[in-house]
Structure formats: structure tokens, C-alpha cells
C-alpha positions in Angstrom: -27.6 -53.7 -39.9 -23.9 -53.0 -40.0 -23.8 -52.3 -43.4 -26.6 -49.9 -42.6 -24.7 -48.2 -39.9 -21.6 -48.1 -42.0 -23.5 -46.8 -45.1 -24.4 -43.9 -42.6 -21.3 -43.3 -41.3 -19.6 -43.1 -45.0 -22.5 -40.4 -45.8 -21.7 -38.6 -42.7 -17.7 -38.4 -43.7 -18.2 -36.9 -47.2 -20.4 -34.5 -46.5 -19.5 -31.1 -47.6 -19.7 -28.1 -44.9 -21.6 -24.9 -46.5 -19.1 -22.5 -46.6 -20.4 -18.9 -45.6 -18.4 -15.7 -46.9 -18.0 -12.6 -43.9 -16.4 -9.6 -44.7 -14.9 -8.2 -41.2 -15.0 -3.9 -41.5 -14.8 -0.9 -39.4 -12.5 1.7 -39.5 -8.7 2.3 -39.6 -7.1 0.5 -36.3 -10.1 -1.0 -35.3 -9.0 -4.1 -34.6 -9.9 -6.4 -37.8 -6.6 -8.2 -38.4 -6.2 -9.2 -34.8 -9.9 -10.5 -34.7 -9.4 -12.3 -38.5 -6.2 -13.5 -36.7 -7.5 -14.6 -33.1 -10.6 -16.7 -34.5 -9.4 -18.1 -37.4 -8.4 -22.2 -37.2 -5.1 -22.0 -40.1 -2.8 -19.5 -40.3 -4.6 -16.2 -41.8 -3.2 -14.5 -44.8 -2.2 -11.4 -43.8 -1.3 -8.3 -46.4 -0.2 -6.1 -43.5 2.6 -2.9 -44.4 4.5 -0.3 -42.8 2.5 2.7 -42.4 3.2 5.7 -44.4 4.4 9.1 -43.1 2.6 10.8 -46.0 0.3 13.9 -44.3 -2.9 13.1 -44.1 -2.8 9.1 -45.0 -2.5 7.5 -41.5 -4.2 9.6 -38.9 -3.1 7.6 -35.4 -5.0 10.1 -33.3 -6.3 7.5 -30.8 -4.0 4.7 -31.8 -0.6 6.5 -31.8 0.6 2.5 -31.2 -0.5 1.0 -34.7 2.2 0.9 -36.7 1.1 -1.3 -39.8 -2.1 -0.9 -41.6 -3.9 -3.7 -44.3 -3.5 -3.0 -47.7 -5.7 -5.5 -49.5 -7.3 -8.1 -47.4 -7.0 -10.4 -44.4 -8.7 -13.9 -44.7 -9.0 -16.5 -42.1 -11.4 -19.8 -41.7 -13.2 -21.2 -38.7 -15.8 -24.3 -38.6 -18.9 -23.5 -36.3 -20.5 -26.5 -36.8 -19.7 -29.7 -38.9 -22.2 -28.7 -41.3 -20.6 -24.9 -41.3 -17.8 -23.0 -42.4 -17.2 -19.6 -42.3 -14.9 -17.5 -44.6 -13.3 -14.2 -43.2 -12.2 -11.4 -45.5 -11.1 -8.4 -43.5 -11.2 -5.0 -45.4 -9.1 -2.5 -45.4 -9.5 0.2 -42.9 -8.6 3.3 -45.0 -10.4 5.8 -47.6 -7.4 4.9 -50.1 -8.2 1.5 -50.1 -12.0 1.6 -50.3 -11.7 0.5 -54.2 -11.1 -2.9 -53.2 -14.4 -3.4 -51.1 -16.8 -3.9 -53.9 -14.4 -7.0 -55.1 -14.0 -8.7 -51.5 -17.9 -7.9 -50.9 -19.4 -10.3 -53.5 -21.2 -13.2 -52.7 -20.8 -12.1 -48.9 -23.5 -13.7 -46.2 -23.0 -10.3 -44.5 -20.8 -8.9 -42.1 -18.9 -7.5 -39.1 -18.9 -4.0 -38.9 -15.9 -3.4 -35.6 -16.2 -0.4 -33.8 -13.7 1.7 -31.5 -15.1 4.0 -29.0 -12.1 5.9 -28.9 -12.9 6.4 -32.5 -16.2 5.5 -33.2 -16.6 7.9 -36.2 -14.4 5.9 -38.5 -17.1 2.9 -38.4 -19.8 5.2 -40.4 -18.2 4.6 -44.1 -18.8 0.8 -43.3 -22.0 1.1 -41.8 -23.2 3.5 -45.0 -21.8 1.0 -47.1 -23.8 -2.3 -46.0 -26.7 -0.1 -45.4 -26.9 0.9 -49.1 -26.0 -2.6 -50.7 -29.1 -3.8 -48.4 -26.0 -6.7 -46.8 -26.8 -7.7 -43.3 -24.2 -6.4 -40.3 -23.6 -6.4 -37.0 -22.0 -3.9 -35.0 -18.8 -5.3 -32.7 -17.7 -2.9 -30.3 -13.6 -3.8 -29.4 -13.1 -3.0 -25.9 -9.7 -1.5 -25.2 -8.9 -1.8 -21.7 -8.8 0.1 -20.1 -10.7 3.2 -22.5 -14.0 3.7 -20.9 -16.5 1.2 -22.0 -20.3 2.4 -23.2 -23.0 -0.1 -23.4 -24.8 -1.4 -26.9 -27.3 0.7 -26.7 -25.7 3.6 -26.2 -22.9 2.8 -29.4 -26.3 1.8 -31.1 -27.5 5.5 -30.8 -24.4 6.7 -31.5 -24.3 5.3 -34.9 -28.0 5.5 -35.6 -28.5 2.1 -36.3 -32.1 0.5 -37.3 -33.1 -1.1 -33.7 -33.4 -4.3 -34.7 -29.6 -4.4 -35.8 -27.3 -6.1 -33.3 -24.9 -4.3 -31.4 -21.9 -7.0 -29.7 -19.2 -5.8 -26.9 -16.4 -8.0 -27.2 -12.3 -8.1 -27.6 -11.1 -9.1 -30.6 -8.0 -10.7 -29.3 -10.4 -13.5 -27.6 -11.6 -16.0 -29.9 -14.2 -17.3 -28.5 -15.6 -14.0 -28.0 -14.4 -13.1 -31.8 -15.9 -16.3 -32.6 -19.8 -15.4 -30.6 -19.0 -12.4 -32.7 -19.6 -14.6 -35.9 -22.5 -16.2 -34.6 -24.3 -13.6 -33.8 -24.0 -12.2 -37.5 -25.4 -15.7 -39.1 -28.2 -15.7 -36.2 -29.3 -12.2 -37.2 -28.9 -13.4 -41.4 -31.2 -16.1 -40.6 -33.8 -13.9 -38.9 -34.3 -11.5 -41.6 -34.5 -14.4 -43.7 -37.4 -16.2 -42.3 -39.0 -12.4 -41.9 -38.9 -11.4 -45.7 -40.4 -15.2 -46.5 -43.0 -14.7 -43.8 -44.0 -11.4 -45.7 
């Protein structure tokens, strides 16, 4: 019996967590880094620079504090279950950088689209984007406190969104909000999954 139990427990200990790619999106100052960086268990690689004073590159209308912007990727990890790991690539925010999303979207579960009411118009390139690639998304709405706060339903107008795609009010600098964030996204993945194989 104990060799049975310890033959278990040896299984148990080398098993290999599935490891789920999510691209975190949204628009320029939207909050991504700090979300990749408040949720993530090891120290996130960040690719953060100074922001340009070029006309026209970095509008701050909004978010006249920002003063660094993300010029490749950030990437973070976090475990939600033994059995589960989740990999976080945050994209880059801005139009000039948009060349690099086709590379950090392959082999991506789906992924967080963050928006910012203050501007929620610079979260439509991300939402076009998944929505023609056919990849999976849920809408994260960072609550700045203290901008006035509109409910999911009212962002999911907004942005036209397909009903049945979720819309999340959270803060990005709370992980375990950030972190309900996440499993919200691989909740909705699994849906649509057992919906297509039910057609």
C-alpha cells in the first residue's frame, strides 16, 4: 500500500502544468505593464523607454502622467492551478509598434483586451484585431479612481462588442483582481469550445 501511495505521490510531483499563452492589449497607457507586472509570480521582463517628444507619436491627452511607453513586449507568469500556467505577453500600446503583434500573437489561448474610459477609443485597433484573427478576448475595463466609472454593459455598447463577449471592471494594480481577470478569459475559451464541438 505504501509503495502504492508513494508511486502516486512521485506521479503527482512530475507532472507537467499546461502552459497557456495570453497576450494582454488595449491601447496606449492603458494599463498593461502594471497588470503584466501586478499578477505575475517572477519578476516580469519589462522593455519599457522614455517616451518621445516627436509630434504626433505619444499623445498623453488623458494620461499627461505616463511617462514611458513599451516598445516590444512585457511578459510575466502566474500558476492558477497546479495543473495550469499561464504565459503573459503584453503588447505594445502604439500604432508604430503594431508590427510586432502578429509575432507575440502566435500560438495565443486568447487574450486581454484593457480598456480606459477616459480613453476608451484607443481599445478599437485591439478589439478589430482579435475580432478578425477569429482569437477569443475579453474586455478589462481599468478603473482609475477616481475618473467616473461606467458599468460593463454600458463599455460593452460602447465598443460594440458581440453580447456574449465578457466585459470585466477591475484595477490592474490588484492582483487578484488582474488575476480574476485571467480567469475569466480561460472560462470564456473553454465555453466557446465546448459550443463549436456541440455544433
Amino acid at each position: 500500500m505504501d509503495s502504492v501511495r508513494s508511486d502516486r505521490d512521485a506521479a503527482e510531483q512530475s507532472r507537467i502544468p499546461v502552459a497557456l499563452k495570453i497576450l494582454i492589449a488595449g491601447g496606449f497607457g492603458a494599463g498593461k505593464t502594471t497588470m503584466v507586472g501586478s499578477v505575475s509570480e517572477i519578476r516580469p521582463l519589462q522593455t519599457e523607454e522614455v517616451l518621445t517628444g516627436a509630434d504626433g507619436y505619444d499623445d498623453t491627452s488623458g494620461i499627461e502622467g505616463k511617462r514611458t511607453t513599451t516598445v516590444t513586449m512585457d511578459f510575466g507568469r502566474i500558476t492558477i492551478t497546479d495543473d495550469l500556467q499561464l504565459y503573459l505577453f503584453g503588447t505594445p500600446g502604439q500604432d508604430r509598434f503594431w508590427f510586432l503583434w502578429d509575432e507575440l500573437s502566435q500560438g495565443a489561448l486568447g487574450a486581454v483586451v484593457l480598456a480606459d474610459t477616459r480613453r476608451l477609443a484607443e481599445c478599437f485597433p485591439s478589439i478589430d484585431y482579435f475580432e478578425q484573427r477569429g482569437t477569443p478576448f475579453v474586455v478589462a475595463v481599468n478603473c482609475f479612481d477616481p475618473e467616473r466609472r461606467f458599468g460593463a454593459d454600458a463599455v460593452g455598447r460602447a465598443l460594440d462588442l458581440d453580447p456574449d463577449v465578457p466585459v470585466v471592471l477591475f484595477d490592474a494594480r490588484e492582483p487578484h483582481a488582474a488575476r480574476n481577470v485571467l480567469i475569466e478569459l480561460v472560462e470564456y475559451v473553454a465555453r466557446r469550445q465546448l459550443a463549436h464541438a456541440g455544433r
